[in-house]
N, C-alpha and C positions, 0 to 999 in steps of 0.2 A: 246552622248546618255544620256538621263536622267535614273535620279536614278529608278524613275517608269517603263519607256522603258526596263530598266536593268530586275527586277524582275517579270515585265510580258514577258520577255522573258524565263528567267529561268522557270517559271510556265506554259511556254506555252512548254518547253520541256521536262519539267516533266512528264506532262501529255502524249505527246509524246507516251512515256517509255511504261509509263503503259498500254498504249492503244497497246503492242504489243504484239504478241503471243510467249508464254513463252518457245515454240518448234522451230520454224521455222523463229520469231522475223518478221513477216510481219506485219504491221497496220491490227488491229480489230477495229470491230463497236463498237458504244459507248455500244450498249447491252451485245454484248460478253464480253468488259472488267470489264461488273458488275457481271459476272458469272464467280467466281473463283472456282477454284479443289480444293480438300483437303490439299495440299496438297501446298496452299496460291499463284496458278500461275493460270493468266488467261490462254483461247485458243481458235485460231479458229476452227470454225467448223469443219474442218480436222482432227486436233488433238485436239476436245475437251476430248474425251472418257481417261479417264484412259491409257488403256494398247496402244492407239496411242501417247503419251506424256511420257511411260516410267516413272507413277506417283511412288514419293517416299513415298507417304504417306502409312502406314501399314496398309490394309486393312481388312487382315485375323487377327490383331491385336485390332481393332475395333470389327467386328465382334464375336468376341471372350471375350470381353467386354461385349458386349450387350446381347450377352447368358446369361452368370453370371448373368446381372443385372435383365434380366427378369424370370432368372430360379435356384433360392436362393438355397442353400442346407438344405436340413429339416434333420436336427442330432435329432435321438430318446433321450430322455432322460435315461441315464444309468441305472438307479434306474427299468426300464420299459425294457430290456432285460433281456431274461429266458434263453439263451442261449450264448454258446460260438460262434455259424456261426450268430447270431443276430449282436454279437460284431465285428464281421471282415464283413458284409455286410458293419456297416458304416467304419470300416475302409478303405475299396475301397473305398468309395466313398470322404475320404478325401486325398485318395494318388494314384492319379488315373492314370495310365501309357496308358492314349491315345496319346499322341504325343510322337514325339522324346523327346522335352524338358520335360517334365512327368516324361517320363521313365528313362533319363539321373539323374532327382533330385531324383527320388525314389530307386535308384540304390546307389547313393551316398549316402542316405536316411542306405541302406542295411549296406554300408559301416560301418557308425557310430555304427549299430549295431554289425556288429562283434568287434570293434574295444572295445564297453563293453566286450562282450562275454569274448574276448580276454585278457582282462586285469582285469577280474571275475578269467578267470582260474587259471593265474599267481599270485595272489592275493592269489589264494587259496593253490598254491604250496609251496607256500612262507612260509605263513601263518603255513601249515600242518609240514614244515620242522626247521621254528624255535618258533612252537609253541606259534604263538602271532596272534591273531585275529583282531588285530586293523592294520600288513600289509594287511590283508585280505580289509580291510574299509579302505583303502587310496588306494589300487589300483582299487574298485569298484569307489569309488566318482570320481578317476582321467578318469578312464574309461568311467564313463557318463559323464562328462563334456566334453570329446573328441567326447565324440559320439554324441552329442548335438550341436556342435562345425559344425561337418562333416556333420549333415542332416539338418541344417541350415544356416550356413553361408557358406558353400561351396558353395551350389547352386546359392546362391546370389552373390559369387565371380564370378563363372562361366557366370552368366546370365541367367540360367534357371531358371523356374516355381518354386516360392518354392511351398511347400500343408500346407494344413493349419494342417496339423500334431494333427489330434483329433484319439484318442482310438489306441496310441503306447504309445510306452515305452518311447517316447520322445513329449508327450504331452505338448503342452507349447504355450503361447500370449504371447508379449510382454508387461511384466511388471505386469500381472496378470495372472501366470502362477498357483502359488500354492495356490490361490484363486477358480482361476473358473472352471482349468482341470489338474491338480495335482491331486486332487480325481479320476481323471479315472485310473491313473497309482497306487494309492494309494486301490482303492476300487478291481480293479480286474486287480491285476498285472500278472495272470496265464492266462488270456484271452489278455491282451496286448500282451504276450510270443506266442499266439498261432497264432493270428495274423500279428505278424512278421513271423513267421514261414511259415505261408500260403503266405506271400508275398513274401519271400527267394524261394520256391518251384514255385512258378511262373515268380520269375525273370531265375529260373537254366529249365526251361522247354521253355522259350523265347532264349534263346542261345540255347540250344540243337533244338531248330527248325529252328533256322536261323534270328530269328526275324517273325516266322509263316510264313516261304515261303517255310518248306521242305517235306519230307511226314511224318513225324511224329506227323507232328500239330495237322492232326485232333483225329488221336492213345493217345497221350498225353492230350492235352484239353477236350477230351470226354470221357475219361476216367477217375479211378482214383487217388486223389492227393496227395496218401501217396507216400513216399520215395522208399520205395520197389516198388511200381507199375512204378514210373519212370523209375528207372536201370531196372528192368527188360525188360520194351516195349522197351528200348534203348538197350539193350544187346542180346533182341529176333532181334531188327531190321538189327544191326551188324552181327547176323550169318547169318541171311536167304543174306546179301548181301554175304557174303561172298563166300555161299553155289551156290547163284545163277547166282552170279558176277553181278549187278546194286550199281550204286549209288542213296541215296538218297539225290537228291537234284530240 
């Protein structure tokens, strides 16, 4: 067999291949094997559809894409809120806990915040017992650089959503953080505080309802969102069960 023989055989079973259905591997029309899935596999008309092919390509991942790209976030300029609930409207919407992944980074998000908190107070113990305010400033800096640490790169170890982290305490771009949004945490760091705070009291009213699937959801959510109002509609709900014997669930 000649050398030509040779390569238009190879070529002729190349082709073969391609022209087979990427499910079932039967011979498709030349039309079907110019109609590929996302997901870079032809098919026959049986299994061309997606969910008949078991397609790997991410589709609610896409879609999810194409929101973003055609529905941008409009952040108010700082300078142009009069309020404190003006300041935590946009923080919702840049640390938004509609899915699992959301709420799993925003949670983590919480983490970093206590983990300041935390090493604010000890800083401050410290500080108050041997009289030196510079342990005070080495365990606040170590503090937020852990906690900056924990609602940025954790997520992104994890695999979750990070958010684009505008109007918290951990405001920050890469590489042009204390340029462009350093000034939010700088200009109203008592509105950053309150707006964590409002997110802490919503991620601890999500657990206490199960994830919104128990009876308390709509007592909790629609009512309101001070600390006192929570223990108490949770401490009214624990006696009347107990009084009446039901679970809330």
């Amino acid at each position: 067999m000649s050398r030509v023989d040779s390569t238009a055989g190879c070529q002729a079973k190349e082709d073969g291949e391609k022209r087979q259905c990427g499910k079932c591997h039967r011979r498709i029309s030349l039309v079907e094997s110019t109609i590929r899935c996302r997901c870079g596999l032809s098919f026959c008309e049986r299994h061309m559809a997606a969910e008949n092919h078991e397609c790997k390509f991410d589709w609610r991942q896409m879609q999810r894409e194409k929101i973003a790209r055609e529905n941008p976030k409009v952040t108010q300029s700082t300078s142009k809120m009069k309020s404190s609930k003006d300041w935590c409207d946009q923080y919702c919407k840049h640390h938004s806990v509609a899915t699992v992944g959301e709420r799993s980074s925003q949670v983590m998000h919480l983490m970093g915040v206590l983990l300041l908190v935390v090493f604010n107070l000890r800083g401050i113990l410290h500080a108050s017992m041997n009289a030196q305010v510079m342990l005070w400033i080495r365990q606040a800096v170590l503090g937020y650089f852990l906690g900056l640490l924990c609602a940025h790169a954790l997520p992104y170890c994890c695999g979750t959503p990070a958010s684009s982290c505008r109007f918290c305490i951990f405001s920050w771009v890469k590489g042009s953080w204390l340029v462009l949004h350093g000034k939010e945490v700088l200009s109203k760091p008592d509105w950053c505080l309150v707006a964590e705070w409002e997110q802490a009291k919503e991620h601890l009213m999500f657990a206490l309802t199960g994830g919104k699937r128990n009876c308390l959801t709509r007592k909790l959510y629609d009512g309101p969102r001070s600390l006192q109002a929570i223990v108490s509609t949770v401490a009214a709900r624990v006696r009347e069960g107990q009084t009446l014997g039901f679970n809330c669930s």
